[in-house]
PDB file of N, CA, C and O in Angstrom:
ATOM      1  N   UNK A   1      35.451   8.677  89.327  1.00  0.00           N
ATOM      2  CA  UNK A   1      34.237   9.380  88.917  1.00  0.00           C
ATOM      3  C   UNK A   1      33.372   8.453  88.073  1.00  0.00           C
ATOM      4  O   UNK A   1      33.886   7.686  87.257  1.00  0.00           O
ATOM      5  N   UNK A   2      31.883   8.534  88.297  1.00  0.00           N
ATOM      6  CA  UNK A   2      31.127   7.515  87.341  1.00  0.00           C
ATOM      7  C   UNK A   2      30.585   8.394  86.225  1.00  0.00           C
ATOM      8  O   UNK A   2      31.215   9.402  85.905  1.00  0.00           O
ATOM      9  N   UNK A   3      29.584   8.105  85.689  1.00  0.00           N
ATOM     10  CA  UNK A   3      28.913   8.878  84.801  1.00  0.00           C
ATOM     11  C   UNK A   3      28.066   9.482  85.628  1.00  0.00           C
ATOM     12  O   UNK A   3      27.493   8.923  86.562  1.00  0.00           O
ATOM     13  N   UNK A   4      27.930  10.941  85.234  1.00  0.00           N
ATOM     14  CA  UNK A   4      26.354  11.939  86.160  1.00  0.00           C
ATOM     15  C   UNK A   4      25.559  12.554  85.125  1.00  0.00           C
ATOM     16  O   UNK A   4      25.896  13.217  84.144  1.00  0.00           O
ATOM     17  N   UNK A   5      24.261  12.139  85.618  1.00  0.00           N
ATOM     18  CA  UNK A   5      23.536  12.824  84.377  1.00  0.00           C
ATOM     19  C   UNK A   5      22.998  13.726  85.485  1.00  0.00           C
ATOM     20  O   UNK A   5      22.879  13.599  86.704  1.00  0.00           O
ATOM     21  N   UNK A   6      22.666  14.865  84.433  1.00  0.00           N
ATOM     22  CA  UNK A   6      21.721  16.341  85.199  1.00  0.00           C
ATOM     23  C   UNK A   6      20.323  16.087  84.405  1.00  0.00           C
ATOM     24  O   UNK A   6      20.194  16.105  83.180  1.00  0.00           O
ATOM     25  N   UNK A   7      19.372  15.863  85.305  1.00  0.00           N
ATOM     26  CA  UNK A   7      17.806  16.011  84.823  1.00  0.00           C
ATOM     27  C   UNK A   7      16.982  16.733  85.615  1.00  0.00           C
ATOM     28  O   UNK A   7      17.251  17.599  86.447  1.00  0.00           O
ATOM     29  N   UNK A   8      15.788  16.209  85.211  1.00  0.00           N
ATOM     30  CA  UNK A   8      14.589  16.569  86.322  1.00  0.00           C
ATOM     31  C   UNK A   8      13.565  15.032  86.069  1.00  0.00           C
ATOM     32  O   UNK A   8      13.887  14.139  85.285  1.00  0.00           O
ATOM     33  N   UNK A   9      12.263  15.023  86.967  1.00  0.00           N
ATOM     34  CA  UNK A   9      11.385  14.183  86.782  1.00  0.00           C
ATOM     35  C   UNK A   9      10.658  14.462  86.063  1.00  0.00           C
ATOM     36  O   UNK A   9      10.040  13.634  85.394  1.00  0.00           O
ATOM     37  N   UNK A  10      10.481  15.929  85.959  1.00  0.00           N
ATOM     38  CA  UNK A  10       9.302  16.636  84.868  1.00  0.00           C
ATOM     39  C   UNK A  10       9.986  16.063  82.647  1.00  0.00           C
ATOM     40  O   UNK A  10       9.317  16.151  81.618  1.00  0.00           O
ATOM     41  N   UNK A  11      11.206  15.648  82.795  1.00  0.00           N
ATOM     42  CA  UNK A  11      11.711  15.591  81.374  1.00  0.00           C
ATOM     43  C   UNK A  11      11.932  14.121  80.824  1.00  0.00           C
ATOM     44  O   UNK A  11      12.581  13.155  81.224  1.00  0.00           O
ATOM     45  N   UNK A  12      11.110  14.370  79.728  1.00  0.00           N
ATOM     46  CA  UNK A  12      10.813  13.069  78.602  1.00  0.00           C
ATOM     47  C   UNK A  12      12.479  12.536  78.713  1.00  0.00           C
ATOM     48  O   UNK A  12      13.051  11.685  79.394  1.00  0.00           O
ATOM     49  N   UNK A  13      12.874  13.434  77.754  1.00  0.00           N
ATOM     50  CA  UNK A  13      14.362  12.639  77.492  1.00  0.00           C
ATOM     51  C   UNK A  13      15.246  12.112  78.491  1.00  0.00           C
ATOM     52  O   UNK A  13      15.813  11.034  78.317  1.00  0.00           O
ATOM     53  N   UNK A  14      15.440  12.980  79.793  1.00  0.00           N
ATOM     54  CA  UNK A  14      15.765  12.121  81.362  1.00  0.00           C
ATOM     55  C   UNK A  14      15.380  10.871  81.304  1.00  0.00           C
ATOM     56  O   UNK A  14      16.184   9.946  81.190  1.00  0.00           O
ATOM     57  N   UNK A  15      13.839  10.682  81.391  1.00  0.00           N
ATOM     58  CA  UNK A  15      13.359   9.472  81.679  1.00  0.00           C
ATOM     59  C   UNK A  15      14.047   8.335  80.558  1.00  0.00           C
ATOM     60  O   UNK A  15      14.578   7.273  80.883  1.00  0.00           O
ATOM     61  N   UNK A  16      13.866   8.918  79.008  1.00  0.00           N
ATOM     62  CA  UNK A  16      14.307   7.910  78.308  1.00  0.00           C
ATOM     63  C   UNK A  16      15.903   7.317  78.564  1.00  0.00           C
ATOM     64  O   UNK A  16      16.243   6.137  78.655  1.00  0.00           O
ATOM     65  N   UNK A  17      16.785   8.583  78.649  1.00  0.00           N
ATOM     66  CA  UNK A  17      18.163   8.385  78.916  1.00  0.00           C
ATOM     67  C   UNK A  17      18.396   7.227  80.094  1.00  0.00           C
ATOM     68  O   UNK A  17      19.249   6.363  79.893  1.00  0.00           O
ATOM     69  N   UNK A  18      17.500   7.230  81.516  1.00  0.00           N
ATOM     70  CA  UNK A  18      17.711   7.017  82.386  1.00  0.00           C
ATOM     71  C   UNK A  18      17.017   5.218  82.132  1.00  0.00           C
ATOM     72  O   UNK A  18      17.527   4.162  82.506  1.00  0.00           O
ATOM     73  N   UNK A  19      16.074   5.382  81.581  1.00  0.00           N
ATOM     74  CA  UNK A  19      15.681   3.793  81.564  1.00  0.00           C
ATOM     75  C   UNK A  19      16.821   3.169  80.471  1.00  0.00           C
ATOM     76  O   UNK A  19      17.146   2.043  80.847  1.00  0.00           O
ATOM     77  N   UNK A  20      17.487   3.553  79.289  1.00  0.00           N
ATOM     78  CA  UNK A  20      18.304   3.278  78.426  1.00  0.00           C
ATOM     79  C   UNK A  20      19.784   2.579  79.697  1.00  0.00           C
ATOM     80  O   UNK A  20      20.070   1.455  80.111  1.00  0.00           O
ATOM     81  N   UNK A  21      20.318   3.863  79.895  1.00  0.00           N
ATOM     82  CA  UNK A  21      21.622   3.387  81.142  1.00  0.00           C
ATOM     83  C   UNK A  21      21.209   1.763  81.910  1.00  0.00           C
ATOM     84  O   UNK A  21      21.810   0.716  82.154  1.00  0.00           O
ATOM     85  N   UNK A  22      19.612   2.399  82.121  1.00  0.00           N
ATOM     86  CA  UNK A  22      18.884   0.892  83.103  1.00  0.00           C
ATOM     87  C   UNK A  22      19.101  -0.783  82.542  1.00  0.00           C
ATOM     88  O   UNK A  22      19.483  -1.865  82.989  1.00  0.00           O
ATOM     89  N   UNK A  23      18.608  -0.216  81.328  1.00  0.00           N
ATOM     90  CA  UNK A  23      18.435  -1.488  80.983  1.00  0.00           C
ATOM     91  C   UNK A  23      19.571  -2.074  80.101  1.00  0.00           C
ATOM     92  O   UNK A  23      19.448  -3.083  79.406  1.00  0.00           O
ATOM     93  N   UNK A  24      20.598  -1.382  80.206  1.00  0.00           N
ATOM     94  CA  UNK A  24      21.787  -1.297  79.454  1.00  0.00           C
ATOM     95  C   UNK A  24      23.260  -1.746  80.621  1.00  0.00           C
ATOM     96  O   UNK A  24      24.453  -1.825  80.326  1.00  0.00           O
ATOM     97  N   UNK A  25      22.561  -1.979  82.006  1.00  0.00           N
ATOM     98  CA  UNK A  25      23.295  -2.081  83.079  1.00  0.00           C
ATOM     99  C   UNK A  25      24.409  -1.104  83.439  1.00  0.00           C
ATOM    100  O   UNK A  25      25.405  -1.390  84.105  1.00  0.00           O
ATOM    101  N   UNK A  26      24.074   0.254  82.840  1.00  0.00           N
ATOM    102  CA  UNK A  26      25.062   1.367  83.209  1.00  0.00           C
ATOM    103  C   UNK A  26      25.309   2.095  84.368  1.00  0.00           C
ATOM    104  O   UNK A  26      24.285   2.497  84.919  1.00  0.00           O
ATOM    105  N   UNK A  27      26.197   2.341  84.820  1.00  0.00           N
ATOM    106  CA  UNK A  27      26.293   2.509  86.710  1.00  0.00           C
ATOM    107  C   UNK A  27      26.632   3.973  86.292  1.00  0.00           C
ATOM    108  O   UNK A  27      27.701   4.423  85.877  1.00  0.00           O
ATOM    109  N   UNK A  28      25.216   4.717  86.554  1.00  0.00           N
ATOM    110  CA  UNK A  28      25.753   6.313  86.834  1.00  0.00           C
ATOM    111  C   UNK A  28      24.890   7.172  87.655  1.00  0.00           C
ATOM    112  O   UNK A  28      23.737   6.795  87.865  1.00  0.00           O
ATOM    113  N   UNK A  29      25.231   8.075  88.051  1.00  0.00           N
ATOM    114  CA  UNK A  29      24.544   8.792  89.252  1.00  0.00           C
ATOM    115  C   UNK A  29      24.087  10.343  88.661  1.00  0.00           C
ATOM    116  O   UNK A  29      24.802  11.191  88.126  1.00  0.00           O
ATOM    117  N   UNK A  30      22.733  10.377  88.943  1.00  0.00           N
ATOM    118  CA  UNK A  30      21.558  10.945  88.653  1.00  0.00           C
ATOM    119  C   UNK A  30      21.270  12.195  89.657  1.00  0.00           C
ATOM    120  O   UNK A  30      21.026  12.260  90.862  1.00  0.00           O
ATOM    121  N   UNK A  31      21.389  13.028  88.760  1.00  0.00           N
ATOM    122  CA  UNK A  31      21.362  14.689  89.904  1.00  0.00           C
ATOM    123  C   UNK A  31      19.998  15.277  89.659  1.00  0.00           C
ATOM    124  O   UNK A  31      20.004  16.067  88.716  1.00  0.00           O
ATOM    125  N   UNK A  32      19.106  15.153  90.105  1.00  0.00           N
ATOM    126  CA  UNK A  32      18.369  15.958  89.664  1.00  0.00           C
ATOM    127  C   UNK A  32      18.064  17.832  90.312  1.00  0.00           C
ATOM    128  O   UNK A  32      17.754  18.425  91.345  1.00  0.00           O
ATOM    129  N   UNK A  33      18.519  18.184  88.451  1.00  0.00           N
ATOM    130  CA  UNK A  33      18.242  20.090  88.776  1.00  0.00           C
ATOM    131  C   UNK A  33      17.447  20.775  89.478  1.00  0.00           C
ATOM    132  O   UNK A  33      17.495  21.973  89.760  1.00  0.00           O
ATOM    133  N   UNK A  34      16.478  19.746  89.845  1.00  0.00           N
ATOM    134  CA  UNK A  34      14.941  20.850  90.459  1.00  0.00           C
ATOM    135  C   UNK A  34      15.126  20.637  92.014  1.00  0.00           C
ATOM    136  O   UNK A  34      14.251  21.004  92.798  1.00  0.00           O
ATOM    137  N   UNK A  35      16.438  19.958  92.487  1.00  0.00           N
ATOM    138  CA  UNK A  35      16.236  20.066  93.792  1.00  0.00           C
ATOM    139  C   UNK A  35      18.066  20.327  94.509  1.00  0.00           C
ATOM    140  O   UNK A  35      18.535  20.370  95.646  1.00  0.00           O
ATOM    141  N   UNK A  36      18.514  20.423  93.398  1.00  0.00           N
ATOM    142  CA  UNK A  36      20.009  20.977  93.910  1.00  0.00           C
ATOM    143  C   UNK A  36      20.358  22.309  93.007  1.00  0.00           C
ATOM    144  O   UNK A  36      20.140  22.345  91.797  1.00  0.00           O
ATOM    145  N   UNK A  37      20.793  23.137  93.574  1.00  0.00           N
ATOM    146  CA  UNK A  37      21.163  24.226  93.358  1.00  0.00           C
ATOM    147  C   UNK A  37      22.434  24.373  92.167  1.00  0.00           C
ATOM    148  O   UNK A  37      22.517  24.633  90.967  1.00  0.00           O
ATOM    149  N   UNK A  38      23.187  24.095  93.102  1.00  0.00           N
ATOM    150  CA  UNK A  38      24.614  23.614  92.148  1.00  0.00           C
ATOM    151  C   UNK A  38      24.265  22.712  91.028  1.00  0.00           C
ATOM    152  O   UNK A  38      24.933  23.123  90.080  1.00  0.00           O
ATOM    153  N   UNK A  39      23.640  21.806  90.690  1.00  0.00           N
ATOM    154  CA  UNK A  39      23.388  21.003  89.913  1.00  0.00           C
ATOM    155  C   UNK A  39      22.946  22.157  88.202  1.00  0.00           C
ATOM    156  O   UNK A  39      23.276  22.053  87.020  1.00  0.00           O
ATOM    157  N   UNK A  40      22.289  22.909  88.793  1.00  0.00           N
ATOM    158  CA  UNK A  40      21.456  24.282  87.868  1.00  0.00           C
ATOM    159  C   UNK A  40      22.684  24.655  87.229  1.00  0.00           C
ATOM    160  O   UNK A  40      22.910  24.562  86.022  1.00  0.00           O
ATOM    161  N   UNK A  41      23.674  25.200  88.353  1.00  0.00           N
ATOM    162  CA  UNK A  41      24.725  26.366  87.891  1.00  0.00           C
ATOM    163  C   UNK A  41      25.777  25.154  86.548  1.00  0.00           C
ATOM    164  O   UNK A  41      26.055  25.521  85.406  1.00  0.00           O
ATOM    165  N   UNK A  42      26.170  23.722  87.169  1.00  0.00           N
ATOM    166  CA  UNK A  42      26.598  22.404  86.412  1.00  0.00           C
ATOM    167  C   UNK A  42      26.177  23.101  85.286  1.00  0.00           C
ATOM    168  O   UNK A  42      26.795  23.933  84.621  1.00  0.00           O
ATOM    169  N   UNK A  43      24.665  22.515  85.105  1.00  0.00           N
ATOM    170  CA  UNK A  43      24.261  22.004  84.249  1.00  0.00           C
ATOM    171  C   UNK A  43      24.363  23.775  82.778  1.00  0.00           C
ATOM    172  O   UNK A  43      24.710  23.733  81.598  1.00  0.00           O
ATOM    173  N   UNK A  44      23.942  24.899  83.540  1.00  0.00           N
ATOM    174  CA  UNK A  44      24.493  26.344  82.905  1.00  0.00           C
ATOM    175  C   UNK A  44      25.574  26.265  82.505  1.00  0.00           C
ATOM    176  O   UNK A  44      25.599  26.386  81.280  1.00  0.00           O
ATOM    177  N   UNK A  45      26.895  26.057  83.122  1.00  0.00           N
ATOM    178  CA  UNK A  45      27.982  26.663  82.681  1.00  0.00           C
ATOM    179  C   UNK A  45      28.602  25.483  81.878  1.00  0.00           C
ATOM    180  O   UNK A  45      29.752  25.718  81.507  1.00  0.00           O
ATOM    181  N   UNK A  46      27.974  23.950  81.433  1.00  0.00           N
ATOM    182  CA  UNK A  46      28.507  23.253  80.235  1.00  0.00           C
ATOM    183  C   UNK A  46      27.832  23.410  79.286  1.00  0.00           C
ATOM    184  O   UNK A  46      28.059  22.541  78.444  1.00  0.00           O
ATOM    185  N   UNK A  47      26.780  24.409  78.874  1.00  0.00           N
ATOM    186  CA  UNK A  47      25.502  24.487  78.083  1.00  0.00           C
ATOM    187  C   UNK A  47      25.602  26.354  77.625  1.00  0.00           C
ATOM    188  O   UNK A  47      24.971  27.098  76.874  1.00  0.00           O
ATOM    189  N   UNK A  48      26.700  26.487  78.516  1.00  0.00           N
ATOM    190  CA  UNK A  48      27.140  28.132  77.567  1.00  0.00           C
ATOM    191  C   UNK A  48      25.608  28.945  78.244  1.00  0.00           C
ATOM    192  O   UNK A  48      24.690  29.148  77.449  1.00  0.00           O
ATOM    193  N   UNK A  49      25.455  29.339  79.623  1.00  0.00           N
ATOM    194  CA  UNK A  49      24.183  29.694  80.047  1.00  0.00           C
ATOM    195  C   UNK A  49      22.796  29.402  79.768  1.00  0.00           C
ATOM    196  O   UNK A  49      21.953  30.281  79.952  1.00  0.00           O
ATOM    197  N   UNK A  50      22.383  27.944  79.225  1.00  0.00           N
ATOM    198  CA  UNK A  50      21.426  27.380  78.668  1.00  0.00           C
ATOM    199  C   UNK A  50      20.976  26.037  79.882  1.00  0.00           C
ATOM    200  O   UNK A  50      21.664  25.055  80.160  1.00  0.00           O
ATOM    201  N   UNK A  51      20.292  26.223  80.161  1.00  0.00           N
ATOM    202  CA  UNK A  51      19.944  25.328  81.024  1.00  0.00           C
ATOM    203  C   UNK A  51      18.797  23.960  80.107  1.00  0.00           C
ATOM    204  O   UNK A  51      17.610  23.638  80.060  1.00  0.00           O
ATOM    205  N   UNK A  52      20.225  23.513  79.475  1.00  0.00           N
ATOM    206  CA  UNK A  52      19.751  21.804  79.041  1.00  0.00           C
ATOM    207  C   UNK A  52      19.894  20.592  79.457  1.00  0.00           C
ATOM    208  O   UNK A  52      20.966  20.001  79.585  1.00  0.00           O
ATOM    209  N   UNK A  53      18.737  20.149  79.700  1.00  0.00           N
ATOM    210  CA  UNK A  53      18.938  18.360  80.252  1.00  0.00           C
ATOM    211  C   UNK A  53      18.553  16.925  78.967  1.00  0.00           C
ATOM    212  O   UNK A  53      18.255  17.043  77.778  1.00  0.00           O
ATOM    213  N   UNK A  54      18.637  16.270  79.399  1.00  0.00           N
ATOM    214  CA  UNK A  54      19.651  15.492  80.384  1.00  0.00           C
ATOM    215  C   UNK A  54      21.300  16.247  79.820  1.00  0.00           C
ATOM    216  O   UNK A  54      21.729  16.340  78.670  1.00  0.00           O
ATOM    217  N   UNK A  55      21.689  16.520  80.619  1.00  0.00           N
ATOM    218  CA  UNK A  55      23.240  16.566  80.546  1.00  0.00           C
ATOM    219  C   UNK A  55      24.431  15.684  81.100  1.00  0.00           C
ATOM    220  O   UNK A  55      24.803  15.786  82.269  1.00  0.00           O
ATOM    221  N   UNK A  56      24.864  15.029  80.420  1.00  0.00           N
ATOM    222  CA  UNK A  56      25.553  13.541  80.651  1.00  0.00           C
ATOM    223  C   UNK A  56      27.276  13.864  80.694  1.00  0.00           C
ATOM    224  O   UNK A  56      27.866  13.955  79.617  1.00  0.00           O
ATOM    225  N   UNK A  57      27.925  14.007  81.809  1.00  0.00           N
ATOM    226  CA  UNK A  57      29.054  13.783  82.206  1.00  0.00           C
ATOM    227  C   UNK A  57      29.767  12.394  82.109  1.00  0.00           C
ATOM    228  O   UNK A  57      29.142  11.608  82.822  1.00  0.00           O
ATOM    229  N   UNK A  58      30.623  11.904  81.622  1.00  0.00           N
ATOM    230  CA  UNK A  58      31.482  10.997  81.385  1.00  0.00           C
ATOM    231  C   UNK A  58      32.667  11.018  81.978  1.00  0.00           C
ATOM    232  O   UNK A  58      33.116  12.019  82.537  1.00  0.00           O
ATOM    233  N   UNK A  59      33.318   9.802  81.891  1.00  0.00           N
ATOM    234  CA  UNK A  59      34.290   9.297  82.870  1.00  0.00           C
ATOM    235  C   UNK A  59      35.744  10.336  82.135  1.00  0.00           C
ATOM    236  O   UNK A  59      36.382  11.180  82.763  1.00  0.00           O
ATOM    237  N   UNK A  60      35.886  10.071  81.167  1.00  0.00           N
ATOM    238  CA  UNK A  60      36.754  10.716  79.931  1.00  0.00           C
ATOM    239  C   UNK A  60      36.766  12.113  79.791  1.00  0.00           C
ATOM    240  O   UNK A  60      37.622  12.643  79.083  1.00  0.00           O
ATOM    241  N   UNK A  61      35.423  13.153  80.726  1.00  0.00           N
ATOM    242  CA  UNK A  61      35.688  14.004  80.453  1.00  0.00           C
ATOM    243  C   UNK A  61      34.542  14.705  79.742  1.00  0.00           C
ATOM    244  O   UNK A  61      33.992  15.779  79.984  1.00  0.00           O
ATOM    245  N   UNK A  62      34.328  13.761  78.763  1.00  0.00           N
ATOM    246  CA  UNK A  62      33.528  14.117  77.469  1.00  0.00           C
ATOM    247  C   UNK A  62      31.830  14.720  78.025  1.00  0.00           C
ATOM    248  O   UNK A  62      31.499  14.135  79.056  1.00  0.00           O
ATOM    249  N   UNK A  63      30.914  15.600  77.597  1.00  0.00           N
ATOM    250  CA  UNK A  63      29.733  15.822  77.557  1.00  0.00           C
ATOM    251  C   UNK A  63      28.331  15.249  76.666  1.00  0.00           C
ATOM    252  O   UNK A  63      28.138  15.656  75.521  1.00  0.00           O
ATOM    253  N   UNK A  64      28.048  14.952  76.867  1.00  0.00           N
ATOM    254  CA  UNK A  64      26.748  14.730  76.414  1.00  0.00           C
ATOM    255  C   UNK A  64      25.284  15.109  76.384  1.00  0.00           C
ATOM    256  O   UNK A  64      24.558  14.261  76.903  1.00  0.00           O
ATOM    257  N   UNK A  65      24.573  16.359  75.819  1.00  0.00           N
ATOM    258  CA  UNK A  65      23.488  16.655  75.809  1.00  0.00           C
ATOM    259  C   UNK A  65      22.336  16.522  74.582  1.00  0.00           C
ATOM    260  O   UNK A  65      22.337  16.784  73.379  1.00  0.00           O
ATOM    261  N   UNK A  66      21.289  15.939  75.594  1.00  0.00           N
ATOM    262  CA  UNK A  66      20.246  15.748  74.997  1.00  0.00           C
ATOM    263  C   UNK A  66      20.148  14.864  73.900  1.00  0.00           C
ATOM    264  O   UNK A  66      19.437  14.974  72.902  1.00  0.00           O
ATOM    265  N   UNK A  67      21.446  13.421  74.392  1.00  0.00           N
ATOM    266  CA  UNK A  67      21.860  12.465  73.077  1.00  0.00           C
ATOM    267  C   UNK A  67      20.584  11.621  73.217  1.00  0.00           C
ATOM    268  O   UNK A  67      19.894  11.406  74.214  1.00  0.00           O
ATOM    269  N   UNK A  68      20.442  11.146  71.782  1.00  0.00           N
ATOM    270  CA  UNK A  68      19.955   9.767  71.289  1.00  0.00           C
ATOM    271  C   UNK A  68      19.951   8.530  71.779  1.00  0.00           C
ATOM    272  O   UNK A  68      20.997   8.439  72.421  1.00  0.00           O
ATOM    273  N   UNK A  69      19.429   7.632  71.834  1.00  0.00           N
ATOM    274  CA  UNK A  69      20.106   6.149  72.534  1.00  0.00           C
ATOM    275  C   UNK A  69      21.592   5.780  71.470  1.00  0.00           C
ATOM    276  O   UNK A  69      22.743   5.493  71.800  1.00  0.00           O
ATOM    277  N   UNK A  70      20.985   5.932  70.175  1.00  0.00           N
ATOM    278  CA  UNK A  70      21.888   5.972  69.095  1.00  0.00           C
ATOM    279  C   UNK A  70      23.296   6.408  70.101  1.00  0.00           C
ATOM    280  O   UNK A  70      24.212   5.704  70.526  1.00  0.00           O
ATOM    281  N   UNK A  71      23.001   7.900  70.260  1.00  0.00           N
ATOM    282  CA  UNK A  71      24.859   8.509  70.610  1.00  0.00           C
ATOM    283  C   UNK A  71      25.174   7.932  71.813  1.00  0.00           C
ATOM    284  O   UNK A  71      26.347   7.614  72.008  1.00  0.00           O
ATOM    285  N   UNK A  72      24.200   7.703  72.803  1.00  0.00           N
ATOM    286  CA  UNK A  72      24.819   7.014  74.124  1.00  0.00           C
ATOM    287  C   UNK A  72      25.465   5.780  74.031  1.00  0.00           C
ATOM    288  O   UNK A  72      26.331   5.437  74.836  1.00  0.00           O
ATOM    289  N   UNK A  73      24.927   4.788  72.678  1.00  0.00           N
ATOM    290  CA  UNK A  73      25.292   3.670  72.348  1.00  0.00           C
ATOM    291  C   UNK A  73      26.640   3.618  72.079  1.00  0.00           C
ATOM    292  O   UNK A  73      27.556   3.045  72.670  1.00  0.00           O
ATOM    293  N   UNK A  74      26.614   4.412  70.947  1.00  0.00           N
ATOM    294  CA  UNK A  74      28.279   4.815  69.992  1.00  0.00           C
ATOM    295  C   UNK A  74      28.772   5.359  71.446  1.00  0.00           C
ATOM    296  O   UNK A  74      29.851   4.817  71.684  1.00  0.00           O
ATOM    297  N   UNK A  75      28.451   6.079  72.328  1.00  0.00           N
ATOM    298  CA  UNK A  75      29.622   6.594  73.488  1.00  0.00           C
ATOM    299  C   UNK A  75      30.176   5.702  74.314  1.00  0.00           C
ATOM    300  O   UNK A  75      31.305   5.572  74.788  1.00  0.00           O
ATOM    301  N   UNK A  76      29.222   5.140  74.395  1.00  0.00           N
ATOM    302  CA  UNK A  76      29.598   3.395  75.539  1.00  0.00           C
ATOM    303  C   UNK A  76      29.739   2.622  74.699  1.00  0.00           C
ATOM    304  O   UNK A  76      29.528   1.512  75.188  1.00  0.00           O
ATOM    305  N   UNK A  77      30.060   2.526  73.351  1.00  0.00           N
ATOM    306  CA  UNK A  77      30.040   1.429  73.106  1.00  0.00           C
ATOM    307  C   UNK A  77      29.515   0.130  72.957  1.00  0.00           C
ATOM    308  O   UNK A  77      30.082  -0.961  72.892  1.00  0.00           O
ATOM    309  N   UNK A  78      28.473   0.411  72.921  1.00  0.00           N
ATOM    310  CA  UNK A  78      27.523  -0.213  72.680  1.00  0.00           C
ATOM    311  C   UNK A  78      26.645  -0.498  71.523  1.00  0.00           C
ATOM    312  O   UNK A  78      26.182   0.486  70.945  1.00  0.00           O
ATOM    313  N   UNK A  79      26.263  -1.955  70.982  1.00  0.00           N
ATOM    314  CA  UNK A  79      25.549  -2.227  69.881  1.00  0.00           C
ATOM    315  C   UNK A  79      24.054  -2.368  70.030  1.00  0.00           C
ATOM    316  O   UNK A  79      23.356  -2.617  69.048  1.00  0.00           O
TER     317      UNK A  79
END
């Protein structure tokens, strides 16, 4: 499993998250909510019926919403 983030094109923080992974050489695969179905229900039922993006799936398990470059950094490890 790689990393999956849940977004849309319409969301600031997607975009930032997604150029961050970019330029950070992070290999993860990008769902976007506004055109998969299942992706919606994902992104609901780790958000406790709240439909928040970016929502960042990890290899470990772990979740991530609506982090910082800061927390993506500290999550990967990264300085």
């Amino acid at each position: 499993m790689t990393i999956r983030m849940y977004g849309a094109a319409w969301c600031s923080d997607c975009k930032r998250a997604q150029l961050y992974f970019d330029k950070q050489n992070v290999d993860y695969e990008y769902i976007d909510i506004d055109n998969d179905d299942k992706a919606i229900k994902v992104v609901r039922k780790a958000n406790k019926g709240r439909r928040i993006i970016p929502t960042i799936f990890f290899e470990d398990g772990s979740i991530l919403v609506e982090p910082t470059n800061a927390e993506l950094a500290a999550k990967l490890g990264l300085s």
